[in-house]
mmCIF file of the N, C-alpha and C atoms, coordinates in Angstrom:
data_MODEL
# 
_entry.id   MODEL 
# 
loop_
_atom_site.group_PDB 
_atom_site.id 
_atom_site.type_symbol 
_atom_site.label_atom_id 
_atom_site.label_alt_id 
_atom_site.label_comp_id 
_atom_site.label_asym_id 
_atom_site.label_entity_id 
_atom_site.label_seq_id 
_atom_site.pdbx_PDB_ins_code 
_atom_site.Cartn_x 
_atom_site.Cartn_y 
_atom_site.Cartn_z 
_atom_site.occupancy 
_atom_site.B_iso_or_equiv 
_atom_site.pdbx_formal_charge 
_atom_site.auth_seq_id 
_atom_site.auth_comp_id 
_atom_site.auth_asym_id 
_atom_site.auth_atom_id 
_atom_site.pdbx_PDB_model_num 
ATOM 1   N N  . UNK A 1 1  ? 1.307   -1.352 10.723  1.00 0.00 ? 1  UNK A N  1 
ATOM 2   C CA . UNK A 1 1  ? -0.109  -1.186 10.477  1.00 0.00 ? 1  UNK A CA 1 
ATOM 3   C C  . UNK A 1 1  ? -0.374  -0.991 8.975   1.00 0.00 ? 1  UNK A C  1 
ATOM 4   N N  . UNK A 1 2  ? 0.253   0.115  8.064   1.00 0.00 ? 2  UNK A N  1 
ATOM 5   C CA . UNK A 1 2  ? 0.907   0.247  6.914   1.00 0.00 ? 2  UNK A CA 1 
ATOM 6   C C  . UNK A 1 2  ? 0.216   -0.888 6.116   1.00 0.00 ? 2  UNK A C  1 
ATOM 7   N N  . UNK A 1 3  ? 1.336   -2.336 6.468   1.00 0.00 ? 3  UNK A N  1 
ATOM 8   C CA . UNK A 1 3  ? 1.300   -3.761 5.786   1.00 0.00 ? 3  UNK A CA 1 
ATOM 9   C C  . UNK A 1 3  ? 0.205   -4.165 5.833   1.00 0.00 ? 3  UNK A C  1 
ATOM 10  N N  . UNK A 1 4  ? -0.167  -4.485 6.733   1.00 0.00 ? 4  UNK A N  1 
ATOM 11  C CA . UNK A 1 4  ? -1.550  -4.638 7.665   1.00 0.00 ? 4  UNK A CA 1 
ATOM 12  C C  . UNK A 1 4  ? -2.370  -4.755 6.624   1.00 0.00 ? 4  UNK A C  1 
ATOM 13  N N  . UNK A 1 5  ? -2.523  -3.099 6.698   1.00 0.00 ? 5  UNK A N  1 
ATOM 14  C CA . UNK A 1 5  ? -4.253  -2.662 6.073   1.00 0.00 ? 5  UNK A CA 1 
ATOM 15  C C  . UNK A 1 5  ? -3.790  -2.658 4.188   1.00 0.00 ? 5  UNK A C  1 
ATOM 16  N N  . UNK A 1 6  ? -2.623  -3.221 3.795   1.00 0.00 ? 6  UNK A N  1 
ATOM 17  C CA . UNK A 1 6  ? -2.414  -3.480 2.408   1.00 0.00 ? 6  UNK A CA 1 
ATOM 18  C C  . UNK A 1 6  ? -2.626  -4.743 1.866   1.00 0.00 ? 6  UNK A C  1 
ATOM 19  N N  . UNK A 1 7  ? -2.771  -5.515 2.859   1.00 0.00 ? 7  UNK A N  1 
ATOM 20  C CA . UNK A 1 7  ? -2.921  -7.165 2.898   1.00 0.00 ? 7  UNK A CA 1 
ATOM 21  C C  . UNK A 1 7  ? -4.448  -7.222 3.010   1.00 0.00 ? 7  UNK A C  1 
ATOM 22  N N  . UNK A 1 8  ? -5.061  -6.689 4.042   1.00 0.00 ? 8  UNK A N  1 
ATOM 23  C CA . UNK A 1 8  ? -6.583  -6.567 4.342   1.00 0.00 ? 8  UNK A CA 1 
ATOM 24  C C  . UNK A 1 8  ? -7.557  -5.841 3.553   1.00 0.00 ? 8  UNK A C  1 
ATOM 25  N N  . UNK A 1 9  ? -7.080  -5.405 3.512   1.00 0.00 ? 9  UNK A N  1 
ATOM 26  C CA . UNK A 1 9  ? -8.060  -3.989 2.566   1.00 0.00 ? 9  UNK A CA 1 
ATOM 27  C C  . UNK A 1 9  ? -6.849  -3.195 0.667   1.00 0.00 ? 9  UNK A C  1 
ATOM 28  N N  . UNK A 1 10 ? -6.738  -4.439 0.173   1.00 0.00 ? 10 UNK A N  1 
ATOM 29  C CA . UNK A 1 10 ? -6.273  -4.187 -0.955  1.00 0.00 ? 10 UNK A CA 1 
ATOM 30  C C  . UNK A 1 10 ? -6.191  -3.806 -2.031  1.00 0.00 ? 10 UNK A C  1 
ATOM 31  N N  . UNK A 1 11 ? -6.368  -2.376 -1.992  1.00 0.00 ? 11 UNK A N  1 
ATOM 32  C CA . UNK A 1 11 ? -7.128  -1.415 -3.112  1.00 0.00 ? 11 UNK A CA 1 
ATOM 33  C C  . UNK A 1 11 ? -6.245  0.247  -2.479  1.00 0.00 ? 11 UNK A C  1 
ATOM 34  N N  . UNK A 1 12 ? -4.771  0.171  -1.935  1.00 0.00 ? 12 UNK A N  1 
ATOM 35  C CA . UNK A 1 12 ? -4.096  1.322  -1.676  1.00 0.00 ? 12 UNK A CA 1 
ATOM 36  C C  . UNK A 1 12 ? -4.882  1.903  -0.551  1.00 0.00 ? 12 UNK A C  1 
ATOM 37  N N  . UNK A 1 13 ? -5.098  1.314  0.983   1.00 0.00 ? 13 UNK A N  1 
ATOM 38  C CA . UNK A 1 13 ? -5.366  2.224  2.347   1.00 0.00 ? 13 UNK A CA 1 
ATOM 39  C C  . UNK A 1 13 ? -3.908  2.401  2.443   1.00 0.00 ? 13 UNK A C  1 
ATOM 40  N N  . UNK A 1 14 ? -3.012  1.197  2.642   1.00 0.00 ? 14 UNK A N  1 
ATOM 41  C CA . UNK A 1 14 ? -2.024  1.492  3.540   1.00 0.00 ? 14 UNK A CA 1 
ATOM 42  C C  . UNK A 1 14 ? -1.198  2.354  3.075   1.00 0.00 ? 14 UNK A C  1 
ATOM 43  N N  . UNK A 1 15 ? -1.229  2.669  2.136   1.00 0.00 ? 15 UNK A N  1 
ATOM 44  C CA . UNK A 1 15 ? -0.210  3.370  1.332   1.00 0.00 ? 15 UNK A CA 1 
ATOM 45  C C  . UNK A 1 15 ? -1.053  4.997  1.774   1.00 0.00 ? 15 UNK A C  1 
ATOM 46  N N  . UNK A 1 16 ? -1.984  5.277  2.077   1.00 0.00 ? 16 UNK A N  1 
ATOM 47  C CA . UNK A 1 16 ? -2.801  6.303  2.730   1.00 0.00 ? 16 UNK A CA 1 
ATOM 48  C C  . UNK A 1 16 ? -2.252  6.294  4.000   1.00 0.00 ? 16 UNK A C  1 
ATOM 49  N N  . UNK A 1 17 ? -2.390  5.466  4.590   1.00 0.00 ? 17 UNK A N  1 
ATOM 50  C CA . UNK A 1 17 ? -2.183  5.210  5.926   1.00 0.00 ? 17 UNK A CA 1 
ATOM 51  C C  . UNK A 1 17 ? -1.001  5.817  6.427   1.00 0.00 ? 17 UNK A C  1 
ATOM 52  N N  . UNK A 1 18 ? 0.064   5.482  5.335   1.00 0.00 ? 18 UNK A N  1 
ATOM 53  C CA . UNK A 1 18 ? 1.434   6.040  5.476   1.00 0.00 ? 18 UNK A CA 1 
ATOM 54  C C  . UNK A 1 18 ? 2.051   7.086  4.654   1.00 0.00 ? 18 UNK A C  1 
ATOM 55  N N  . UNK A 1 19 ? 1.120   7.973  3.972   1.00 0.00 ? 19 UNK A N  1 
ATOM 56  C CA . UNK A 1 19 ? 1.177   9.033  3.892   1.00 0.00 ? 19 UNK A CA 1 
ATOM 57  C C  . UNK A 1 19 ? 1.810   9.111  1.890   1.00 0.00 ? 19 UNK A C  1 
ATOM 58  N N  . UNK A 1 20 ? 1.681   7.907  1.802   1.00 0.00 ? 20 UNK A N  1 
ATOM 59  C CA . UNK A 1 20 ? 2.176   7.567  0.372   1.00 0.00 ? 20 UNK A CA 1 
ATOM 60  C C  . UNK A 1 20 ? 0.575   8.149  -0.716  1.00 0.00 ? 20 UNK A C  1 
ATOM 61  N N  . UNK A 1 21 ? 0.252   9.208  -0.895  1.00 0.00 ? 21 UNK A N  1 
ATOM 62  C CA . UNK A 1 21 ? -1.268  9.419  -1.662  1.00 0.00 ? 21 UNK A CA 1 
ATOM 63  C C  . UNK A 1 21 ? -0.711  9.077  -2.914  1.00 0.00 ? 21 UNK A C  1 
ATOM 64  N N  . UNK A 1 22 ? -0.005  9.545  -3.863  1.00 0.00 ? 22 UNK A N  1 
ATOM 65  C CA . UNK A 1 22 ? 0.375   9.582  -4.949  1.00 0.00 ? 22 UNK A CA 1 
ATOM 66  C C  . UNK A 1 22 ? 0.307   7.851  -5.032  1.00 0.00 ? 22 UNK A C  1 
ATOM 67  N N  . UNK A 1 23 ? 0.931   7.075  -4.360  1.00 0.00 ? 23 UNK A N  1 
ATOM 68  C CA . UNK A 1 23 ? 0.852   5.443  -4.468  1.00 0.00 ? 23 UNK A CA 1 
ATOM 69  C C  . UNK A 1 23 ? -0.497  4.813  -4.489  1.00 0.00 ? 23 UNK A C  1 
ATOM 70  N N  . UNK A 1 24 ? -0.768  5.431  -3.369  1.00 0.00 ? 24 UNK A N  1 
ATOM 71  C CA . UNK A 1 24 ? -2.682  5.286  -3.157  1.00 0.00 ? 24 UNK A CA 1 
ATOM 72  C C  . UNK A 1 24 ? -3.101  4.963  -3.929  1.00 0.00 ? 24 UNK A C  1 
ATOM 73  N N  . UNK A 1 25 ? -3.121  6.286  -4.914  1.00 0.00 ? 25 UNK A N  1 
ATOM 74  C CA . UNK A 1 25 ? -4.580  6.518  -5.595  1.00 0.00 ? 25 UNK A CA 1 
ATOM 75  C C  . UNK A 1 25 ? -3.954  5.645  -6.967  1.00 0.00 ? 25 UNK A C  1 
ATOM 76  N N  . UNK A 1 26 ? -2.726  5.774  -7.193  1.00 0.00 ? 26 UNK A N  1 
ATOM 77  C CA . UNK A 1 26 ? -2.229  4.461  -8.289  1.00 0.00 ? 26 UNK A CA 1 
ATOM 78  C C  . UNK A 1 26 ? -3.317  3.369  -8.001  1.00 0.00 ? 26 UNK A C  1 
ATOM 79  N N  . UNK A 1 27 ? -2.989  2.953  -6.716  1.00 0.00 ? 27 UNK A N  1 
ATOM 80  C CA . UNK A 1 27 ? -2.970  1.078  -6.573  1.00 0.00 ? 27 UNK A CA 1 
ATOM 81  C C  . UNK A 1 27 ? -4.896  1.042  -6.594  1.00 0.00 ? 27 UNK A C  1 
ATOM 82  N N  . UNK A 1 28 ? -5.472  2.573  -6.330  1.00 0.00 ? 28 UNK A N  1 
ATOM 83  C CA . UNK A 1 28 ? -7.127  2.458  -6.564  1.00 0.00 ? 28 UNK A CA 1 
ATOM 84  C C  . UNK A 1 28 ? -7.661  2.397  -7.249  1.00 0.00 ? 28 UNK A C  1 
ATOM 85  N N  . UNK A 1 29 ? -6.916  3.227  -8.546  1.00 0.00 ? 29 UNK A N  1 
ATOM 86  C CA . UNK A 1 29 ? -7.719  3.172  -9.652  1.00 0.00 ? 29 UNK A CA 1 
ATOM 87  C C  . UNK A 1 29 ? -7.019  2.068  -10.672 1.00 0.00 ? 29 UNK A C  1 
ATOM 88  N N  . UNK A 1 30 ? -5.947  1.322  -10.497 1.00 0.00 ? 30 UNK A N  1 
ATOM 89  C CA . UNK A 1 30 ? -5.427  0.489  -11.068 1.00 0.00 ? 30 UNK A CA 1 
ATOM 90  C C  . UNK A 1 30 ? -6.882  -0.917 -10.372 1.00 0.00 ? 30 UNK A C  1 
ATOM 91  N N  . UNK A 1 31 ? -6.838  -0.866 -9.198  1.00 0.00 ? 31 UNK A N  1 
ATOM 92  C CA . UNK A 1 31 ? -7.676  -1.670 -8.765  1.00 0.00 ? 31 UNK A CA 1 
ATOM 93  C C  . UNK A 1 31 ? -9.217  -1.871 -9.423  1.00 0.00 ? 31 UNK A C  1 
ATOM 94  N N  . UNK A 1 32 ? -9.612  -0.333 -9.121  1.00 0.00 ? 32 UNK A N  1 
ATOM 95  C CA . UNK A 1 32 ? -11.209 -0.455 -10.029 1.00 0.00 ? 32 UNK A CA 1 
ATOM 96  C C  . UNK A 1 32 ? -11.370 -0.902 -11.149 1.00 0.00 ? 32 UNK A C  1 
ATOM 97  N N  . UNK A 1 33 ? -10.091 -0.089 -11.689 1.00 0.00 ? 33 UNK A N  1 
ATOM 98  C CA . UNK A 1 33 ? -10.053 -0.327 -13.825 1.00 0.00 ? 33 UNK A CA 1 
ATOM 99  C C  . UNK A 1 33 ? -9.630  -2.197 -14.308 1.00 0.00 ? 33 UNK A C  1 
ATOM 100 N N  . UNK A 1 34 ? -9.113  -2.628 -12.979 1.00 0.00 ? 34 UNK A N  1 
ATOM 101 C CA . UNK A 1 34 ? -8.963  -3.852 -13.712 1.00 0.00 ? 34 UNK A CA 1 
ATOM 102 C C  . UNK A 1 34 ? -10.248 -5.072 -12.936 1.00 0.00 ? 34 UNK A C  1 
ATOM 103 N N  . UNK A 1 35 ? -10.891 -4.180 -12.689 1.00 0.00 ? 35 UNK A N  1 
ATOM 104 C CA . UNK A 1 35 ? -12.036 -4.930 -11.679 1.00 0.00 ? 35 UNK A CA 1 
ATOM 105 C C  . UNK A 1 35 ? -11.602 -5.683 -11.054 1.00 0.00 ? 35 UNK A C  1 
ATOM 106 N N  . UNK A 1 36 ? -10.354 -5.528 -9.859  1.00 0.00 ? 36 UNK A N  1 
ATOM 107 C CA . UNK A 1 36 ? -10.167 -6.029 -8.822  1.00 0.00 ? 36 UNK A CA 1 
ATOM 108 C C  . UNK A 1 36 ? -8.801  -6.975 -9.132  1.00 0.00 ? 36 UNK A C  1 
ATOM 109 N N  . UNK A 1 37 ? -8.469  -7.330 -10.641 1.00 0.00 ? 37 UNK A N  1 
ATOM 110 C CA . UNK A 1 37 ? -6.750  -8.016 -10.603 1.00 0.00 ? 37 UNK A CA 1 
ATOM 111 C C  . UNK A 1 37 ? -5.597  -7.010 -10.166 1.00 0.00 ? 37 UNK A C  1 
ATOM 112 N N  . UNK A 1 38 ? -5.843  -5.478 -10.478 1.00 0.00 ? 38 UNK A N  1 
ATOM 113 C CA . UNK A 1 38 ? -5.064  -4.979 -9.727  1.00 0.00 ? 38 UNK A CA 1 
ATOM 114 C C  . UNK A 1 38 ? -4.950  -4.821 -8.621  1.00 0.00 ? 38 UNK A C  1 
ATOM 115 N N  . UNK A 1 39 ? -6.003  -5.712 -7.044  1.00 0.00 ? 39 UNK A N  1 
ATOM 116 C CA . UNK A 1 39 ? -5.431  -6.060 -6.367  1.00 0.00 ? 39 UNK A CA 1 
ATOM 117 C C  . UNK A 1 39 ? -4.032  -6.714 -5.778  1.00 0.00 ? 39 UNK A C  1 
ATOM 118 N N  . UNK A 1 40 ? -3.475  -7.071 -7.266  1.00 0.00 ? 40 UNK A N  1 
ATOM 119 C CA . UNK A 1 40 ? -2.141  -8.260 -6.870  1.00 0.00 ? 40 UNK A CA 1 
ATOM 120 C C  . UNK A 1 40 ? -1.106  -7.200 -6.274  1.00 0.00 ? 40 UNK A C  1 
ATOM 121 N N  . UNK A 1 41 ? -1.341  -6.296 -6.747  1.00 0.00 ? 41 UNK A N  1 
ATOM 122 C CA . UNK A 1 41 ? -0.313  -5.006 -6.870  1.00 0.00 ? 41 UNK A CA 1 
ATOM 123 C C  . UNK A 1 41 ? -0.064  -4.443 -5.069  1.00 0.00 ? 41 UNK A C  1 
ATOM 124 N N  . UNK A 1 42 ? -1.729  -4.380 -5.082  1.00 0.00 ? 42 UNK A N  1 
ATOM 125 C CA . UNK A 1 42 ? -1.628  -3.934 -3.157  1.00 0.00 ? 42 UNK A CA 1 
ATOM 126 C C  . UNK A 1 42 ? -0.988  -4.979 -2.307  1.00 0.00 ? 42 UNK A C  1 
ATOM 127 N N  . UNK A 1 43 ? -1.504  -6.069 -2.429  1.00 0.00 ? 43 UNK A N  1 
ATOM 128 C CA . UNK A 1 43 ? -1.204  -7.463 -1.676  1.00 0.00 ? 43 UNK A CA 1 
ATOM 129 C C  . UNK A 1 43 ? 0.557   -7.331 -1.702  1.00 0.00 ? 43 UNK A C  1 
ATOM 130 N N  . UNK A 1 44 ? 1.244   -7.508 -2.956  1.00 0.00 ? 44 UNK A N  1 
ATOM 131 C CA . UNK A 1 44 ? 2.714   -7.626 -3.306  1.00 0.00 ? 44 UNK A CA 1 
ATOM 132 C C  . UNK A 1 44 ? 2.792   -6.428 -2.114  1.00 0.00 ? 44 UNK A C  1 
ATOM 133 N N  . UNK A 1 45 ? 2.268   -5.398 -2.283  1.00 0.00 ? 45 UNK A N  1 
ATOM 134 C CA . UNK A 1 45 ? 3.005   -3.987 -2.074  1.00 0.00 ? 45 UNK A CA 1 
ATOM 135 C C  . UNK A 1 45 ? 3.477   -3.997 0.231   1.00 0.00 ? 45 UNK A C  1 
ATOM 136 N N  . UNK A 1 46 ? 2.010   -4.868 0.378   1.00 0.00 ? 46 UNK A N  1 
ATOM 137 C CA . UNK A 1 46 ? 1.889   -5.635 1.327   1.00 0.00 ? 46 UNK A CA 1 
ATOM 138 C C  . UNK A 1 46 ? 2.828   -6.203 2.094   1.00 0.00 ? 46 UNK A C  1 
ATOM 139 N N  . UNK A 1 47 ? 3.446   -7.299 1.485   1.00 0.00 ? 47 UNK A N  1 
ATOM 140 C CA . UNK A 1 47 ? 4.384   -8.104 2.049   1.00 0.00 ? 47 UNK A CA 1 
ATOM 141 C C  . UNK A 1 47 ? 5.374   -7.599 1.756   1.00 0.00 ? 47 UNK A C  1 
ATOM 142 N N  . UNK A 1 48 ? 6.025   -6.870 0.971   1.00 0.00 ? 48 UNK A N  1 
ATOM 143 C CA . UNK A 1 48 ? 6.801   -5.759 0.735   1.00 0.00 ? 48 UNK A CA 1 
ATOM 144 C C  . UNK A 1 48 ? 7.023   -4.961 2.114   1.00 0.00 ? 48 UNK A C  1 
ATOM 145 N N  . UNK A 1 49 ? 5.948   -4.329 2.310   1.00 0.00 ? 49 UNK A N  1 
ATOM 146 C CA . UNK A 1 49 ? 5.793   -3.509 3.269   1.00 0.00 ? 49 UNK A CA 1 
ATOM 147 C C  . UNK A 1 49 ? 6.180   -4.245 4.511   1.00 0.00 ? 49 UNK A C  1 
ATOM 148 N N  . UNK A 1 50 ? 5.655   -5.504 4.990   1.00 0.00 ? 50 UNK A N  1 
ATOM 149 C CA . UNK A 1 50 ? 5.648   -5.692 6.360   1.00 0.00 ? 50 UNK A CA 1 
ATOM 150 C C  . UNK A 1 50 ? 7.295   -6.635 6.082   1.00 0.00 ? 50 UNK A C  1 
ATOM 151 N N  . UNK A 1 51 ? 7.401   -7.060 5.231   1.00 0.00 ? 51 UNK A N  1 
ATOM 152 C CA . UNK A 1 51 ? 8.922   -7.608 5.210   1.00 0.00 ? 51 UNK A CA 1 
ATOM 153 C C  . UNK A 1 51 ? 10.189  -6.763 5.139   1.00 0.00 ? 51 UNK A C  1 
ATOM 154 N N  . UNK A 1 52 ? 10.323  -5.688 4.764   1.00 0.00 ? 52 UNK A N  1 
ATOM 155 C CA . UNK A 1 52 ? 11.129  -4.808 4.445   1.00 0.00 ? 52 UNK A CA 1 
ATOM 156 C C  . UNK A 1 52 ? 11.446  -3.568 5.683   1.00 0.00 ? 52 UNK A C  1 
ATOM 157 N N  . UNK A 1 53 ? 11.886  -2.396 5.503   1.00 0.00 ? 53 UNK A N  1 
ATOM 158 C CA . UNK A 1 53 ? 12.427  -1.351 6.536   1.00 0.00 ? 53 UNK A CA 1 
ATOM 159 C C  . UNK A 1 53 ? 11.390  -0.080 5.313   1.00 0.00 ? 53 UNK A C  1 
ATOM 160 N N  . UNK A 1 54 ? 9.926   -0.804 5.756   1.00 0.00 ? 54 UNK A N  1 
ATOM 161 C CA . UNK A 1 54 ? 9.186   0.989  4.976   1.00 0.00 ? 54 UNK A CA 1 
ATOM 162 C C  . UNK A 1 54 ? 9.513   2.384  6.013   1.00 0.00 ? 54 UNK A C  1 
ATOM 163 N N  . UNK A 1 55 ? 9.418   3.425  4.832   1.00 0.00 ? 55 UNK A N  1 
ATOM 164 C CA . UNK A 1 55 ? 9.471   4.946  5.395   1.00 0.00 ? 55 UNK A CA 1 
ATOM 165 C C  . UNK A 1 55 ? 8.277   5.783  4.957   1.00 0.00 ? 55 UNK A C  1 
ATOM 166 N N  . UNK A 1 56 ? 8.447   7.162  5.514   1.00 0.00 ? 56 UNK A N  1 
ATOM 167 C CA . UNK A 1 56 ? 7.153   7.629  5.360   1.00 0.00 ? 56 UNK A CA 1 
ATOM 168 C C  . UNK A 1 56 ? 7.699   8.482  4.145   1.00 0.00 ? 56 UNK A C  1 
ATOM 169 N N  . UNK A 1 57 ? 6.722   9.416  3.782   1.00 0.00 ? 57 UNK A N  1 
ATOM 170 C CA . UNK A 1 57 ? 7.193   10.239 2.403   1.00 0.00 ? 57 UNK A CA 1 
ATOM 171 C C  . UNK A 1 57 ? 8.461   11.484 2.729   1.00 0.00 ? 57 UNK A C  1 
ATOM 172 N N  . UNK A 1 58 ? 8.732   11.604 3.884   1.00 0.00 ? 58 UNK A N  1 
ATOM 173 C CA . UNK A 1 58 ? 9.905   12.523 4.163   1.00 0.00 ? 58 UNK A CA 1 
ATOM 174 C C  . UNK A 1 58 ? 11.252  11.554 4.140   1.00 0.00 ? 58 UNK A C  1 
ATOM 175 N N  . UNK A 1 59 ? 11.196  10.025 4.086   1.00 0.00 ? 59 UNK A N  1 
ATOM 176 C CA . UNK A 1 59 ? 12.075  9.519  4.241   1.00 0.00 ? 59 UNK A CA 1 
ATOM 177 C C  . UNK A 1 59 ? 12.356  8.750  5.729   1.00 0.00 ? 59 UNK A C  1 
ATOM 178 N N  . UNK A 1 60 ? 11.538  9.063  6.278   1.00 0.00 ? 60 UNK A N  1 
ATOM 179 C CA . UNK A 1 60 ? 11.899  8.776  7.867   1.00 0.00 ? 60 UNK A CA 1 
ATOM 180 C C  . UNK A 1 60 ? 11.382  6.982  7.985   1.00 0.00 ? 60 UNK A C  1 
ATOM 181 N N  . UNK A 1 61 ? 12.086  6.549  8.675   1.00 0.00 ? 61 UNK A N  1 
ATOM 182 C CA . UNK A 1 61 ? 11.731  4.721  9.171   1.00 0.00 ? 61 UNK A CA 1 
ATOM 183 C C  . UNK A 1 61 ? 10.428  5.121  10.061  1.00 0.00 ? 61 UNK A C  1 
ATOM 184 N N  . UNK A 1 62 ? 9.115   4.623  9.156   1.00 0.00 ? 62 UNK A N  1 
ATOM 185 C CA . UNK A 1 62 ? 8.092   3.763  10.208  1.00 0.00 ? 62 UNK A CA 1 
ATOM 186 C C  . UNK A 1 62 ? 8.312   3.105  11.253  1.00 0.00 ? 62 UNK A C  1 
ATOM 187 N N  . UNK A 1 63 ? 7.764   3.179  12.152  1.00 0.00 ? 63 UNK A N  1 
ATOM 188 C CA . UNK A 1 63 ? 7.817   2.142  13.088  1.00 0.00 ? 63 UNK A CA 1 
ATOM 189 C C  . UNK A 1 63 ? 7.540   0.739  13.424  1.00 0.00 ? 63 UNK A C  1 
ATOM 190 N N  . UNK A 1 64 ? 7.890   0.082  13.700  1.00 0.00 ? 64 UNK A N  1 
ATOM 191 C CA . UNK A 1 64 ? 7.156   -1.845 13.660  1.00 0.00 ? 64 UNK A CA 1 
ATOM 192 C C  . UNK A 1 64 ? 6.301   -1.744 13.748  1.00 0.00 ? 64 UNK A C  1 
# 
């Protein structure tokens, strides 16, 4: 879900979603300040996410 909402909504939810805030609020205000090219950053972070084995901030494996 994570990937999901990083692909869809690309401005740091999923990284909320999964408990990553500190990443979040990076990929938001990187987003606003570059009026929206720092979207590339969420999107990458995205397919990253849904291609890879993400964890939550304790370390633990997300689930599919």
């Amino acid at each position: 879900m994570a990937g999901l909402l990083q692909l869809f909504l690309p401005f740091g939810i999923g990284r909320f979603y999964s408990g990553h805030t500190g990443l979040a609020v990076a990929q938001l205000l990187v987003t606003f300040l570059t009026f929206g090219i720092g979207a590339i950053w969420s999107f990458v972070d995205g397919i990253v996410v849904l291609a890879g084995s993400p964890r939550d901030p304790a370390g633990r494996p997300l689930r599919p």
